[in-house]
N, C-alpha and C positions, 0 to 999 in steps of 0.2 A: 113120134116124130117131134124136133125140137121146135118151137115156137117164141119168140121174142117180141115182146112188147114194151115198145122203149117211146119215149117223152122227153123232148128240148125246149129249152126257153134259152131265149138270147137277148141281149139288152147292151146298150151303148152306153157304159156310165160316162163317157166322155165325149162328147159330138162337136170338137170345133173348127175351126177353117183347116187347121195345121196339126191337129190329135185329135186324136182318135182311140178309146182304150172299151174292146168288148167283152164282155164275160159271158160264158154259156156253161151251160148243166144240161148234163143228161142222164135221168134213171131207166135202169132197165131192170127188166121182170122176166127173165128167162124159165121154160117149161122146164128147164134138165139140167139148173144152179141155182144161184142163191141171189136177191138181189143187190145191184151196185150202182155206182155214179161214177160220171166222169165228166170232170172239172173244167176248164177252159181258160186262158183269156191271149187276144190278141193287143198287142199296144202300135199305130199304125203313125209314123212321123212323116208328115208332109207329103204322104202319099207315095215314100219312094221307101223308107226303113220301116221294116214292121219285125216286132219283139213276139215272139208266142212262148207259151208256157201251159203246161199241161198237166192233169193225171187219171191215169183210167184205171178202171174197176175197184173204185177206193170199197173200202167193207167185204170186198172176198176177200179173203181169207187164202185161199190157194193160187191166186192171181201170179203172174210172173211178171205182168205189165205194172208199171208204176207211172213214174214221174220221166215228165218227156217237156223238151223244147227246144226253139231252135227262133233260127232269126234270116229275114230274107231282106235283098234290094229289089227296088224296081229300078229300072233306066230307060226312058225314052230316047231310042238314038235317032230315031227318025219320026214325021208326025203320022200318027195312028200307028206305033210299032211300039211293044214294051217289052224288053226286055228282065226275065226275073232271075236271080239267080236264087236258091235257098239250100238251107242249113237245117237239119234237124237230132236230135238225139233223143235215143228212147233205151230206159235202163227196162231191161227182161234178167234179171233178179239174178239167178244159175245160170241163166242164157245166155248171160252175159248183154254186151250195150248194144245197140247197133246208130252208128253216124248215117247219116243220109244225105245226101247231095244232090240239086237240082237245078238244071238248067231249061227256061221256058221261053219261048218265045211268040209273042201273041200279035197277033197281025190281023 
C-alpha cells in the first residue's frame, strides 16, 4: 500500500502594509518513488494582485510535473464581498501545458 510522508515550511520574506512575498518547500518521502521537493513562492500587492510561481517534484527524475505559475486579482465590489479571478499555468512535459482559469466569489 502506498504511503507519503511529506514536510512544509513557509516563511514571509516580506511582511509589509502593501507586499507581501512568501516562500514555501515541500519534501516528500513516498513508499512506492523516489524522494522530491516542491518549491513555492506567492508575491501579494496591496491585497488585490498576487504573482505565484512554482515547481514540483524537482529530483525525480520521471516527473512530468515541472514548472507552473500563474497570477490572480482580488475586487471588492461590495463590503464583505471579494471578488477573485485567477490564472494558472502548469508545463506536464509530453502532456503537454494545461492553462487554468478561475472565478471565486466569497461572501
Amino acid at each position: 500500500m502506498p504511503l507519503n510522508f511529506q514536510f512544509g515550511l513557509s516563511t514571509d520574506v516580506i511582511n509589509q502594509e502593501n507586499t507581501k512575498l512568501t516562500i514555501s518547500i515541500d519534501a516528500l518521502h513516498p513508499s512506492d518513488n523516489y524522494e522530491s521537493i516542491n518549491l513555492g513562492t506567492e508575491y501579494v500587492m496591496n491585497d488585490m494582485i498576487f504573482l505565484r510561481a512554482g515547481y514540483r517534484n524537482m529530483f525525480l527524475v520521471d516527473s512530468e510535473e515541472g514548472i507552473s505559475f500563474g497570477a490572480g486579482l482580488k475586487i471588492s465590489p461590495a463590503r464583505g464581498t471579494n471578488l477573485m479571478v485567477d490564472y494558472s499555468y502548469q508545463d506536464f512535459g509530453r502532456f503537454a501545458s494545461i492553462n487554468s482559469f478561475a472565478l471565486s466569489l466569497h461572501f
